[in-house]
C-alpha positions in Angstrom: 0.0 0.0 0.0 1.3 3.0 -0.6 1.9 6.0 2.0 0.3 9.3 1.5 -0.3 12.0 4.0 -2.2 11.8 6.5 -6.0 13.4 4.6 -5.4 11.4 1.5 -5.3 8.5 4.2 -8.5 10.1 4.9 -9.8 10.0 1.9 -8.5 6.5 0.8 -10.5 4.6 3.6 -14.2 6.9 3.1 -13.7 5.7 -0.4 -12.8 1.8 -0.2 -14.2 1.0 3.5 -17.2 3.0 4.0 -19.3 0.4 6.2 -16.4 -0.8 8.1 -16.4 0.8 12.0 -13.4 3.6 12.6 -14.9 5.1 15.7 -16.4 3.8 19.4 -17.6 6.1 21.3 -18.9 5.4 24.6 -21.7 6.8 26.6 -22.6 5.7 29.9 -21.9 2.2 29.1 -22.8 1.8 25.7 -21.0 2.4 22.6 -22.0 3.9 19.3 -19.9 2.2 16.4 -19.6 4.9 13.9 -19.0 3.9 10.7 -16.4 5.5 7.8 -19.5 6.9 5.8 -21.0 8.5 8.9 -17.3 9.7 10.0 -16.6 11.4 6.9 -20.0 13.2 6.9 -19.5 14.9 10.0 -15.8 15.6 9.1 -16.7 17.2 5.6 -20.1 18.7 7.1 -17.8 20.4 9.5 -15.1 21.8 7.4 -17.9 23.2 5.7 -18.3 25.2 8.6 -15.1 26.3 9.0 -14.7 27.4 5.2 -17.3 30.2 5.7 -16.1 31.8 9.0 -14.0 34.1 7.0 -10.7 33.2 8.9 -7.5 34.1 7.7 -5.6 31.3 5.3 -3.8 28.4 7.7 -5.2 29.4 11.3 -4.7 27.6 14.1 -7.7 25.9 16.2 -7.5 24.4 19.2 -8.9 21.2 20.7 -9.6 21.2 24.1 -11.8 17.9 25.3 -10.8 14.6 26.2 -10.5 12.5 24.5 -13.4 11.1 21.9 -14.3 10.2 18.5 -15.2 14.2 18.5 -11.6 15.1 18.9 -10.3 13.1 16.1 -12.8 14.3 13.7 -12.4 17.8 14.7 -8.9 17.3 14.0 -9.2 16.0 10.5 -11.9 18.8 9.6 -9.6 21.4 10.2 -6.9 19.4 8.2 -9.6 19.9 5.2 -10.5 23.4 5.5 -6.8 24.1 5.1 -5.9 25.1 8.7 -3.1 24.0 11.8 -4.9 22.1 15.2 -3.7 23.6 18.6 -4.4 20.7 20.9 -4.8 21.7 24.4 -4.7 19.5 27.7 -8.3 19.6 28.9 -7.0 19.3 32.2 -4.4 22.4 32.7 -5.3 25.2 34.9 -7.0 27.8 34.0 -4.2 30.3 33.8 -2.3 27.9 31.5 -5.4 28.3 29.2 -5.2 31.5 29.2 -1.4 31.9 28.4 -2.0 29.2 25.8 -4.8 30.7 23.9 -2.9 34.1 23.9 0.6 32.4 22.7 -1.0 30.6 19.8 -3.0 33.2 18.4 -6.6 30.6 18.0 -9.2 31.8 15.8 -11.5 29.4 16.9 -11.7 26.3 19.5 -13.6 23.1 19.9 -14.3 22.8 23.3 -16.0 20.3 25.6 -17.8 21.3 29.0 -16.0 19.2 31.6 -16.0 19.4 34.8 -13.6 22.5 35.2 -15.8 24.3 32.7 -17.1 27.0 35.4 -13.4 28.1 35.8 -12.1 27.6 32.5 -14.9 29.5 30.1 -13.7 33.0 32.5 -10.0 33.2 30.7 -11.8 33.1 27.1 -11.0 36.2 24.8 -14.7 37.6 24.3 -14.4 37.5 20.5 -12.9 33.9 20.6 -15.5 31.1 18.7 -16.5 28.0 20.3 -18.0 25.0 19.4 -19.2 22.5 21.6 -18.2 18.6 21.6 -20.8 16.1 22.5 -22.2 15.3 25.3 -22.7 18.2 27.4 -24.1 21.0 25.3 -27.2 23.7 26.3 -29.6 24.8 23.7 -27.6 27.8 22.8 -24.3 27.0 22.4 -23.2 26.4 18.9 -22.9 22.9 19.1 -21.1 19.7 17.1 -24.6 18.4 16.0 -26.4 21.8 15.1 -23.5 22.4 12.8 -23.1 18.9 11.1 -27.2 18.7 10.6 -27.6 22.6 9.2 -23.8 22.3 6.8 -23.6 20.1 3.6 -20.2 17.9 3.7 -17.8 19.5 1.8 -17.4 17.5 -1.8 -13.6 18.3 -2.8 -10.8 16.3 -1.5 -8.1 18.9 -1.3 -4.7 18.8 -0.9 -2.2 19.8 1.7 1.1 19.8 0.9 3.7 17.8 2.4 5.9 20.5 4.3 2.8 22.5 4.9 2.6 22.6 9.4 0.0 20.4 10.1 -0.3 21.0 13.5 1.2 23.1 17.0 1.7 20.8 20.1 2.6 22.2 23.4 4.7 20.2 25.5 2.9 19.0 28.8 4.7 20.7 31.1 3.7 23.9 30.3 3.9 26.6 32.4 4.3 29.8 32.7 6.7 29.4 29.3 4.7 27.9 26.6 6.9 25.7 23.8 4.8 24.8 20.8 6.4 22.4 18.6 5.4 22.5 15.0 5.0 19.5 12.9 4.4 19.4 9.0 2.1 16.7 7.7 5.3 15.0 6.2 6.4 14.2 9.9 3.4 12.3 10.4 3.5 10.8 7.5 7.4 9.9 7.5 6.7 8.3 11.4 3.8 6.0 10.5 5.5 4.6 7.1 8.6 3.7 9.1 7.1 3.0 12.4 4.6 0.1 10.5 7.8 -1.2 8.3 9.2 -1.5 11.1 6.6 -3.8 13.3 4.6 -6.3 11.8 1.1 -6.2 12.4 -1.4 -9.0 11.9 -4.9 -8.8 10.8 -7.6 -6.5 11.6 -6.4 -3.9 14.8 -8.1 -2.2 17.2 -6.6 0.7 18.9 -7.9 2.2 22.6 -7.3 5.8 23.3 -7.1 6.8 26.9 -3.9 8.9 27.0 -4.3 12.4 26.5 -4.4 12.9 22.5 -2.9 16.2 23.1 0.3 14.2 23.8 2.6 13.7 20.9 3.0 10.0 22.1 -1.1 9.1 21.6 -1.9 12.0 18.9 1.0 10.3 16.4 0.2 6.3 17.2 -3.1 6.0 18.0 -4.8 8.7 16.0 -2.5 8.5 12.8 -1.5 5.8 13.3 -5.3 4.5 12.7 -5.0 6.2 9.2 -2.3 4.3 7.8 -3.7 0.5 9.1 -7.2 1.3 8.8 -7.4 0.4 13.0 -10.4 1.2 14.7 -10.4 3.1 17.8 -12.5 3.0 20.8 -12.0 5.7 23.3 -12.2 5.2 27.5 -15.3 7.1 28.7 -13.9 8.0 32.1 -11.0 7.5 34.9 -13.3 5.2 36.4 -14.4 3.0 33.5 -10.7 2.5 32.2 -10.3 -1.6 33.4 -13.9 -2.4 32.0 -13.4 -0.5 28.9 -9.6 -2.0 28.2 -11.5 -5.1 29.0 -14.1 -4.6 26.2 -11.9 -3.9 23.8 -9.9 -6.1 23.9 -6.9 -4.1 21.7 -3.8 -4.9 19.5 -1.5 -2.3 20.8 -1.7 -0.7 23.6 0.7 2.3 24.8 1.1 3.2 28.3 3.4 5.1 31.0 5.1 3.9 33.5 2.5 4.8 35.7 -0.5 2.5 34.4 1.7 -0.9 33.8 2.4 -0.2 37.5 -1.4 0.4 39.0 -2.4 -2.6 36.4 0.4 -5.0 38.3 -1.1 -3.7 41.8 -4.2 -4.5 40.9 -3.5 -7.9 39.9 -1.9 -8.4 43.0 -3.8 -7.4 45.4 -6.3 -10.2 43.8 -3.6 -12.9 43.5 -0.7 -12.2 45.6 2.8 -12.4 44.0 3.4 -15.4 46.3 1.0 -17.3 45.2 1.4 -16.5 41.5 4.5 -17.2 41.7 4.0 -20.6 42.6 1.1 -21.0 39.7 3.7 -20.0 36.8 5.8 -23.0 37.9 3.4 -25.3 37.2 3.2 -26.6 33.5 0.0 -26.7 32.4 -1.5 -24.6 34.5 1.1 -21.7 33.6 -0.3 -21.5 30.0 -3.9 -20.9 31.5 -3.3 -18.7 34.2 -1.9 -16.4 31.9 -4.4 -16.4 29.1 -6.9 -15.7 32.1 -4.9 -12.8 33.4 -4.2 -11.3 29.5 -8.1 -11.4 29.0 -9.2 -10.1 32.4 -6.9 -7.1 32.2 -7.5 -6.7 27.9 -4.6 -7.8 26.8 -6.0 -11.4 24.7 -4.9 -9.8 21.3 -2.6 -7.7 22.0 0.3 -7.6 19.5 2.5 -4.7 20.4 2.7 -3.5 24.0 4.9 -0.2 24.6 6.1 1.8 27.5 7.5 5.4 26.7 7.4 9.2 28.1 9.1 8.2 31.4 11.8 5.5 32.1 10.4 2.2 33.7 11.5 -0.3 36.1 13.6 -3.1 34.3 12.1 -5.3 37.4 9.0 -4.2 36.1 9.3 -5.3 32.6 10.4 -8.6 33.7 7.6 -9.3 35.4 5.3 -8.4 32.5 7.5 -11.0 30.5 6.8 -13.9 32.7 3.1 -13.8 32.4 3.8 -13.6 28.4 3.7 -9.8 27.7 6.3 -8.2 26.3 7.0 -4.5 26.7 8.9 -2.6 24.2 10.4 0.3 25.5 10.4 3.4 23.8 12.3 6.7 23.7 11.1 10.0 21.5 10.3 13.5 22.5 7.7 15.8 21.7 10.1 17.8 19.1 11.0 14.6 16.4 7.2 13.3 17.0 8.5 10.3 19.3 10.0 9.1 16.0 13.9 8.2 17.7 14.1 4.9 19.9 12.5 1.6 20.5 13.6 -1.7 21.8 12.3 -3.9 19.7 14.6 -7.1 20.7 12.5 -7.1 23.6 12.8 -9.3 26.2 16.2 -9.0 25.0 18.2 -5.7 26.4 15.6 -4.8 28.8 16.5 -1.4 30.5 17.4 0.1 27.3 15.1 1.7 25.1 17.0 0.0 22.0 18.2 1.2 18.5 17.5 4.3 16.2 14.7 3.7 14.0 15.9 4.0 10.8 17.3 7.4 9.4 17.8 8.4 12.9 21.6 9.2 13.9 22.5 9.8 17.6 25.2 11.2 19.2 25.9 12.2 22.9 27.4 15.8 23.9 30.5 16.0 26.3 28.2 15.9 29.2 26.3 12.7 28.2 23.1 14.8 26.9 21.5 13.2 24.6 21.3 14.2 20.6 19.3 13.3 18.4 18.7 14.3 14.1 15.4 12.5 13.0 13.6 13.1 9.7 10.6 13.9 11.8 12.3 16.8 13.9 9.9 19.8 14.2 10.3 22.9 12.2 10.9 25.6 15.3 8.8 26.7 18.0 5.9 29.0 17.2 6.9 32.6 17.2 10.2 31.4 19.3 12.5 31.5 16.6 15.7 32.3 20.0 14.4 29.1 21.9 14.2 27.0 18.5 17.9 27.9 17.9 19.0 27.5 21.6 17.5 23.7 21.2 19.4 22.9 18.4 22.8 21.9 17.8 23.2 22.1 13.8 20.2 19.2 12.9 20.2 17.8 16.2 18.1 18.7 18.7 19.4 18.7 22.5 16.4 16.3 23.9 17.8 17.1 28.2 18.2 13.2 28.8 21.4 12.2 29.8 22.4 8.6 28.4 24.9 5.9 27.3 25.3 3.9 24.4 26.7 0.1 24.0 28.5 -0.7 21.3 25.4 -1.3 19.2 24.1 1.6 19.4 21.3 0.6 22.1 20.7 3.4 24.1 20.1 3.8 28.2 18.8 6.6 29.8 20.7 7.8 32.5 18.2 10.6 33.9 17.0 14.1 32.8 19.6 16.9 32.8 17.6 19.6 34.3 17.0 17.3 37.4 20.8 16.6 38.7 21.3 18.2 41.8 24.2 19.2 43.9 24.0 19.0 47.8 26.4 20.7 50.1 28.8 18.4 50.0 29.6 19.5 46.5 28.7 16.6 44.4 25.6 16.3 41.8 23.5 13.6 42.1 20.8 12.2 39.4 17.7 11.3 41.7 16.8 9.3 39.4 19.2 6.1 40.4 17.7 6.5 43.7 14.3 6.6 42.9 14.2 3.4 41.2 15.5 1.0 43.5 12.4 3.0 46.3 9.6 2.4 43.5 10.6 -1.3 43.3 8.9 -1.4 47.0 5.0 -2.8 46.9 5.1 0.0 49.8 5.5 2.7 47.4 3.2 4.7 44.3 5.4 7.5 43.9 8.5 9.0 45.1 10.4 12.2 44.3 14.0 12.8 45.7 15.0 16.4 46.3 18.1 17.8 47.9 19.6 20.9 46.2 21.7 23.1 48.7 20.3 20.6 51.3 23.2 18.7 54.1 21.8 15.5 51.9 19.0 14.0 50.3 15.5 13.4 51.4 12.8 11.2 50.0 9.0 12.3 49.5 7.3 9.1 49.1 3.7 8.6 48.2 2.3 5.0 49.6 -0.2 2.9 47.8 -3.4 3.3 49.3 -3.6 -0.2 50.7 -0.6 0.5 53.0 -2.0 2.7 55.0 -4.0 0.3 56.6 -0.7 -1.1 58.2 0.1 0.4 61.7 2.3 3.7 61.6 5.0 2.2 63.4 5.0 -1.2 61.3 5.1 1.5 58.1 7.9 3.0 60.0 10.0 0.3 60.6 9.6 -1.1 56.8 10.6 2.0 54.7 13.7 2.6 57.5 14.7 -0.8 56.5 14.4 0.3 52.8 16.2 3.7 53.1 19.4 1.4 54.9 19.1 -1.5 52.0 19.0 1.3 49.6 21.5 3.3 50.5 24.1 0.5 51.0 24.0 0.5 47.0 24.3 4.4 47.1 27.9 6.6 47.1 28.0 8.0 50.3 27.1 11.9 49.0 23.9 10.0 47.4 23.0 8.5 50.8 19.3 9.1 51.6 19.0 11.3 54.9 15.0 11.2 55.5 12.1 9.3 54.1 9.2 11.5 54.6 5.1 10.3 54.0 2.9 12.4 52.3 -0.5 13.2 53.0 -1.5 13.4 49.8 -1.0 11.3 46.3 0.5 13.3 43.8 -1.9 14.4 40.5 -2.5 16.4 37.7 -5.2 18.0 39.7 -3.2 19.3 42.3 -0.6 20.3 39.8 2.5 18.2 41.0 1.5 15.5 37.9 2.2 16.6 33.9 -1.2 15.0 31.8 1.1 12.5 31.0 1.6 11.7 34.8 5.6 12.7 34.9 6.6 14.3 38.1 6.8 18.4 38.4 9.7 18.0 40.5 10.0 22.1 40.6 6.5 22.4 41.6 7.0 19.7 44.3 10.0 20.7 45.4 8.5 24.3 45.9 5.7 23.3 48.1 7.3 21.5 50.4 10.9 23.0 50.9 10.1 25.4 53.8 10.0 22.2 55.7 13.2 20.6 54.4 15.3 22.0 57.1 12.7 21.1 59.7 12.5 17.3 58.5 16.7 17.3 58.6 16.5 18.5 62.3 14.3 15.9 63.1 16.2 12.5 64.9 13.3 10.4 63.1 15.0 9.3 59.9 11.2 8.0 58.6 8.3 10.8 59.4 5.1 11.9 58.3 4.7 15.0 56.9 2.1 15.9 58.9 4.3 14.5 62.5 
């Protein structure tokens, strides 16, 4: 088959596969199927739309909604009426909103009324169009379905070209800075062509969008992705439907952070604990069957491909994925080459590494150990930041901030952000990162974030999973002193960890200490606790609350 760019995709599948399902939406637990005929109608009646609001040639409009069969054809409609897609976390604060909207100059934004709506719809510029994405819509609003039924679908098929920006993606940790990373629709096209020659895919596949779609990672596998394999994709209706939905669908791939594989492995075990299923993968026959139960209860019966990227993961973690017959492929790729850089695909094999360059992907590593990288899909600049563009840049390669290694294949390991090495008063930097991992390994422990810059040494924040604290505060005590010594036995002696402090609270994107893509905001963190740095150092206790 041949690869075209992303609309002529588009256009390829309304043509030759009109009755065949490309959409699921859900809706307090049901799920309309929508067709390729009834997708292009709403795309085309939409663009219609768009073509008559006199807006200047290539504007950019934004998204904002979570994710939904909405979304993506919002996104292709303004592909077809010729202008660039802004998509926009529908979970950010509403002063990121408003710096966002300002920075990239929106004409127009398709919007859904979530559950920060009330705070959110204050920071919109008065002249600033909205239209309204299924389900919750009032009478006047100018809404997704008043516009489809009252606008004919547009009849021409046009054509972008290939270096024409296709789209504006702001990094998710936005703050007070905004970065948006332009991508033509050659980038998209160049990743998915390589990305699928690379992998091989079997039969029909079913794709299931939960991530945030304003993320590169989701936006240039799951939703372009679908355009190049044909894929259908269903979409998770909320937080608290995501195990029965993944169940229901059942999907091929499936891409995840760190942070899901490890909730799904808590979950299992706190159902079958890792004693006992331990014992039930030694046992021949019943090895086979205990893991095609587990595959189907979680969702994974056909799933093909299962990938890990955006933050590093526990090698211990992987493992334990392979023994009950699931193989994670590590990935590596940043927002600014369109995740189009790294992927272990020798998987089991090499495990802690996120593997080779795809092809046409050179690497090399700076004095320091940062991390370059030239890929064909490298972005064109940052919008209206022509300084920063320059600053990120070294010739064609762009400075990605990770510190790594290579072996003598090429395989790349990631050693730990740059930004995030500390020094202490002792003098010597430290990459929290080495110390974090060995803590997470701990069922005790969901998150933890090591701080310690200008401090006599470093201190642990840990977040427990919620079953723990159940246990006694002393028995809780007594464990994660006993991990602190174990740990630090492995550590230099300027790495040593001082304190172990318990937070109150789990750490989220609500409160703003989690990016959408659930990375730690290890400024933000650090900020809001430091005033009691020097108090938890004073303290004898070496494990407190942080509420003692």
């Amino acid at each position: 088959m041949e690869f075209k760019l992303p609309l002529e995709q588009f256009y390829h599948w309304e043509k030759e596969t009109p009755y065949k399902t490309y959409l699921r939406q859900p809706h307090r637990g049901r799920w309309k199927d929508l067709m390729w005929i009834e997708v292009s109608k709403q795309v085309r009646s939409m663009a219609s739309f768009l073509m008559v609001q006199d807006l200047p040639s290539r504007s950019n409009i934004a998204i904002c909604s979570k994710n939904s069969a909405y979304w993506v054809m919002a996104d292709l409609a303004i592909w077809l009426s010729g202008h660039i897609s802004v998509p926009i976390f529908p979970n950010i604060s509403p002063t990121t909103l408003e710096i966002l909207l300002e920075h990239s100059e929106v004409q127009m934004i398709f919007i859904e009324k979530g559950k920060d709506w009330e705070k959110m719809k204050a920071v919109f510029p008065k002249d600033l169009k909205k239209v309204f994405l299924p389900p919750h819509q009032d009478k006047m609003d100018l809404s997704w379905e008043k516009i489809c039924s009252e606008y004919r679908p547009f009849n021409q098929n046009i054509k972008r070209e290939g270096s024409e920006i296709a789209t504006i993606i702001y990094t998710s940790g936005t703050t007070g800075q905004p970065k948006g990373v332009m991508h033509t629709f050659d980038s998209f096209s160049y990743a998915a062509k390589n990305v699928l020659e690379i992998i091989n895919l079997e039969g029909e596949q079913h794709f299931f969008s939960y991530l945030p779609l304003a993320h590169v990672a989701e936006r240039a596998l799951i939703e372009v992705g679908s355009l190049y394999i044909n894929a259908s994709i269903s979409f998770l209706e909320n937080k608290a439907t995501f195990p029965e939905n993944l169940r229901k669908v059942q999907p091929t791939i499936f891409l995840a952070v760190p942070f899901i594989w490890e909730s799904i492995q808590t979950k299992i075990l706190q159902k079958l604990p890792q004693n006992r299923l331990s014992f039930l993968l030694k046992i021949p026959l019943l090895s086979d069957f205990i893991k095609k139960r587990l595959k189907k209860k979680i969702g994974f019966s056909r799933v093909q491909f299962a990938i890990t990227g955006a933050a590093p993961i526990n090698k211990e973690l992987l493992e334990w994925y392979q023994n009950l017959g699931i193989s994670i492929i590590e990935c590596y790729g940043m927002t600014e080459n369109l995740t189009y850089s790294h992927g272990n695909l020798e998987a089991p094999e090499y495990f802690g590494t996120v593997g080779k360059p795809y092809p046409h992907v050179e690497v090399q590593l700076a004095s320091d150990g940062e991390i370059l990288v030239k890929s064909p899909c490298n972005f064109k600049g940052y919008f209206k930041d022509p300084e920063r563009t320059l600053n990120d840049l070294q010739g064609s390669f762009f400075k990605t901030g990770d510190l790594g290694e290579t072996d003598e294949e090429g395989r790349l390991k990631i050693i730990g952000r740059k930004k995030d090495i500390f020094k202490t008063t002792k003098g010597k930097f430290i990459s929290p990162k080495n110390i974090e991992t060995p803590f997470l390994k701990s069922p005790l422990i969901k998150q933890v974030c090591v701080v310690g810059n200008g401090l006599s040494g470093p201190i642990a924040l840990v977040v427990l999973e919620e079953i723990e604290h159940r246990l006694p505060t002393e028995s809780i005590k007594k464990e994660l002193f006993a991990l602190k010594e174990s740990i630090n036995q492995n550590l230099q002696n300027h790495e040593q960890i001082e304190k172990v402090i318990i937070m109150k609270d789990e750490w989220n994107d609500e409160n703003g200490l989690l990016t959408p893509t659930l990375k730690l905001k290890r400024t933000q963190i650090e900020n809001k606790f430091k005033k009691l740095f020097d108090k938890w150092l004073k303290d004898k206790k070496e494990v407190l609350y942080e509420v003692d």
